[in-house]
DRENDO-1510 file (C-alpha; in Angstrom, 1 decimal, always signed):
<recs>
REC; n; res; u; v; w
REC; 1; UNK; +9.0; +1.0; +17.6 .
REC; 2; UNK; +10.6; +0.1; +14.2 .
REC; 3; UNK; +10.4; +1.9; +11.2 .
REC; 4; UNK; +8.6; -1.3; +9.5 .
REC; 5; UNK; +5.9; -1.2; +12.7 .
REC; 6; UNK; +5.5; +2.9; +11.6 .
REC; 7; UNK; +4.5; +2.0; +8.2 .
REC; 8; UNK; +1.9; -0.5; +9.2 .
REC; 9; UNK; +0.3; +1.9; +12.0 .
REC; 10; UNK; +0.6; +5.2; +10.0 .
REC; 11; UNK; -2.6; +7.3; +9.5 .
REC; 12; UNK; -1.9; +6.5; +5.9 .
REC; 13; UNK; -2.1; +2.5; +5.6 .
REC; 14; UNK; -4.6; +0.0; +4.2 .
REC; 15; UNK; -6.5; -2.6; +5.7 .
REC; 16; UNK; -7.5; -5.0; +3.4 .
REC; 17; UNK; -7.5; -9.1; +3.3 .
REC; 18; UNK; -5.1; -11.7; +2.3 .
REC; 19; UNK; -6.0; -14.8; +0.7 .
REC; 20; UNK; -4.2; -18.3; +1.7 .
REC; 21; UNK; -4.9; -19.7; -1.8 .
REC; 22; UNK; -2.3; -22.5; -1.3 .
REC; 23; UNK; +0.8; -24.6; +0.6 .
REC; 24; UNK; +3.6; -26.4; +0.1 .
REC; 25; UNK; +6.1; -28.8; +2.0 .
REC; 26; UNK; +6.1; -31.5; +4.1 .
REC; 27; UNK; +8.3; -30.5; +7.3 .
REC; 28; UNK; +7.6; -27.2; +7.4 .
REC; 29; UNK; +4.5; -25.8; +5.8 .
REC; 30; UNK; +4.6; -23.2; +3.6 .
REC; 31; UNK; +1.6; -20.9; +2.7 .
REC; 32; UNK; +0.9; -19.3; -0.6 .
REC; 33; UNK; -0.7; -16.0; -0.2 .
REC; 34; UNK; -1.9; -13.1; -2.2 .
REC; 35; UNK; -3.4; -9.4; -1.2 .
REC; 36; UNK; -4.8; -7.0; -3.6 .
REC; 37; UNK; -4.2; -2.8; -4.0 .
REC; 38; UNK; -5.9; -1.2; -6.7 .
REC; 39; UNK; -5.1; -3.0; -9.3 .
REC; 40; UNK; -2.2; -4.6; -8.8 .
REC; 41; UNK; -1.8; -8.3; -6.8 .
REC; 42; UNK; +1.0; -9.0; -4.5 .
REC; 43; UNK; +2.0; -12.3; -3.6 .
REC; 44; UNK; +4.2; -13.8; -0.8 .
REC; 45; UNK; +4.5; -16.8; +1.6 .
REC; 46; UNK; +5.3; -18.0; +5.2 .
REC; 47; UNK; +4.5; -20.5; +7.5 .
REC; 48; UNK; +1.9; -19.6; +9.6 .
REC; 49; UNK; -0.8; -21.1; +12.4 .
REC; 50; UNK; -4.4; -21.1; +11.9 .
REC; 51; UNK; -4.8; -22.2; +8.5 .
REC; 52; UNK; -7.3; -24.6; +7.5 .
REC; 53; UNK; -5.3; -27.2; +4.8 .
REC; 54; UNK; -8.4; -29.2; +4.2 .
REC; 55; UNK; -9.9; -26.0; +3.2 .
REC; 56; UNK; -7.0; -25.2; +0.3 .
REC; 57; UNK; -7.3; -29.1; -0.3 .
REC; 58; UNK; -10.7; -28.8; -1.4 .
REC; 59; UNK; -10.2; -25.5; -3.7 .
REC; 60; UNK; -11.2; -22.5; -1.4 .
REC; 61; UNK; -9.3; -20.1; +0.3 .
REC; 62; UNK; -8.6; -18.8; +3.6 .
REC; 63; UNK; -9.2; -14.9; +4.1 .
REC; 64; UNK; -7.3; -12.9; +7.0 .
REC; 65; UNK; -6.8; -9.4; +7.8 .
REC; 66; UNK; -3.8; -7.7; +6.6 .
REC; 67; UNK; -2.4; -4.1; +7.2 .
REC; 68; UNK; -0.6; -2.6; +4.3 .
REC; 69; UNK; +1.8; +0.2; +4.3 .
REC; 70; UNK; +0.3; +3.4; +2.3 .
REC; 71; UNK; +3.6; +4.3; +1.0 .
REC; 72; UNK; +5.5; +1.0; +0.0 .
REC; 73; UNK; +2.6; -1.5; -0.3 .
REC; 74; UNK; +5.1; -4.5; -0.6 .
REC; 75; UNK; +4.8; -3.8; +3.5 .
REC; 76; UNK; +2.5; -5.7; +5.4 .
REC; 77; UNK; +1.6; -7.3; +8.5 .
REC; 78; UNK; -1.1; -10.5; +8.2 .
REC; 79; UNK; -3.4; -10.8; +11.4 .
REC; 80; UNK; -3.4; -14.9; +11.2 .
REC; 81; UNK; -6.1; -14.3; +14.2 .
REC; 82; UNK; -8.3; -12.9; +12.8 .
REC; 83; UNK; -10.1; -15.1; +9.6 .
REC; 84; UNK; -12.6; -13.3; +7.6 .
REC; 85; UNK; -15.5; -14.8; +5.1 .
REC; 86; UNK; -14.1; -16.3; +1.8 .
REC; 87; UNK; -17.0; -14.9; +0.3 .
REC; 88; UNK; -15.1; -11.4; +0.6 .
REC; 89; UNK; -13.7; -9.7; -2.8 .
REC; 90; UNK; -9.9; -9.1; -3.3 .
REC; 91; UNK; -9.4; -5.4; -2.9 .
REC; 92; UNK; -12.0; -4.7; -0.1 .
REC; 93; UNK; -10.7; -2.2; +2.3 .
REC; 94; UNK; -12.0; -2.1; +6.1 .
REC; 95; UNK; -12.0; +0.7; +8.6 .
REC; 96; UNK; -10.8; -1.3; +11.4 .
REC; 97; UNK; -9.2; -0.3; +14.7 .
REC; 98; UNK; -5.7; -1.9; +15.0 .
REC; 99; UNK; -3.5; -1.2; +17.7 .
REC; 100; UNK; +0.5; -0.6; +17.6 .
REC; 101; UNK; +1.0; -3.4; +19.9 .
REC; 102; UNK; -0.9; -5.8; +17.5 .
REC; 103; UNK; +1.0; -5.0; +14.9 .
REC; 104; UNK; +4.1; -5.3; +16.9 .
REC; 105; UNK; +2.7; -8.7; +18.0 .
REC; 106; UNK; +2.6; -9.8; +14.4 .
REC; 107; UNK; +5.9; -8.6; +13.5 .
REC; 108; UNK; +7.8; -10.8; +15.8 .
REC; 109; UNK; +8.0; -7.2; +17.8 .
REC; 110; UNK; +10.9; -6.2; +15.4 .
REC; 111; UNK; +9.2; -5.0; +12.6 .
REC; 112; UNK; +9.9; -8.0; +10.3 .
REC; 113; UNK; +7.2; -9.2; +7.5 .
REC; 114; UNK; +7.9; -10.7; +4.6 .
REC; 115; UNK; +7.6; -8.5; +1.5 .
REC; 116; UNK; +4.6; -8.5; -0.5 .
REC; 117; UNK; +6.0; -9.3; -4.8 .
REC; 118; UNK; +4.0; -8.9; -7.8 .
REC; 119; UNK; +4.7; -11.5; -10.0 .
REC; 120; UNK; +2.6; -11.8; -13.4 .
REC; 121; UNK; +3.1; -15.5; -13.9 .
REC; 122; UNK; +1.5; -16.2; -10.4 .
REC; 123; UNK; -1.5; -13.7; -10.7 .
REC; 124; UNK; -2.2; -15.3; -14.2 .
REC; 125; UNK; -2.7; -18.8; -12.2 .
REC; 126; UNK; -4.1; -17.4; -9.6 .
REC; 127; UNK; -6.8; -15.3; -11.4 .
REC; 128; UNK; -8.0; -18.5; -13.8 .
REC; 129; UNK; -8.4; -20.4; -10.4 .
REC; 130; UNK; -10.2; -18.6; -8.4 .
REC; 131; UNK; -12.5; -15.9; -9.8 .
REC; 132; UNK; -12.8; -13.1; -7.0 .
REC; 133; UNK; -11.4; -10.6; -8.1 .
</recs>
């Protein structure tokens, strides 16, 4: 197991959601995507499956799991299987049971994620369009 894959399954992490708030391209997709700690908004993107463009086209947002590292919180690991309600706050932290090998799974199995940024420009748009924070 990687030392990225510790982070994500250490007693320590968070498990929060990730919001697919947007996307980009027209070869290959790129999704725009935003998770929150405390008080402070990260943002990255990625091409991914199981996201619902005609939901971003019309304004909403698409909520997955994500498992943050507890120490360096720009570490993370999005579940794109598992979808949760849009109707769910930024910043709301689950107890859920997540297993090394799904994180493995979702880290290409050698502990690569893309890094989580904070950028103030992008939570400034981000916050005057959608108001769940």
């Amino acid at each position: 197991m990687h030392q990225w894959n510790n982070h994500l399954t250490s007693p320590n992490r968070i498990v929060t959601l990730a919001s697919v708030y947007e996307y980009s391209g027209s070869g290959t997709i790129y999704y725009y995507y935003v998770y929150k700690i405390g008080d402070k908004y990260f943002f990255s993107s990625t091409g991914a499956l199981n996201v619902n463009k005609v939901k971003l086209d019309n304004g909403n947002v698409e909520n997955f799991i994500v498992v943050v590292s507890g120490t360096d919180q720009t570490i993370h690991c999005i579940l794109w299987n598992r979808k949760i309600d849009e109707n769910i706050k930024l910043g709301t932290t689950f107890d859920l049971n997540i297993s090394k090998e799904t994180i493995k799974d979702f880290t290409i199995g050698i502990g690569l994620s893309p890094r989580g940024e904070m950028n103030i420009e992008e939570e400034e748009l981000y916050l005057r369009k959608y108001n769940n924070y």
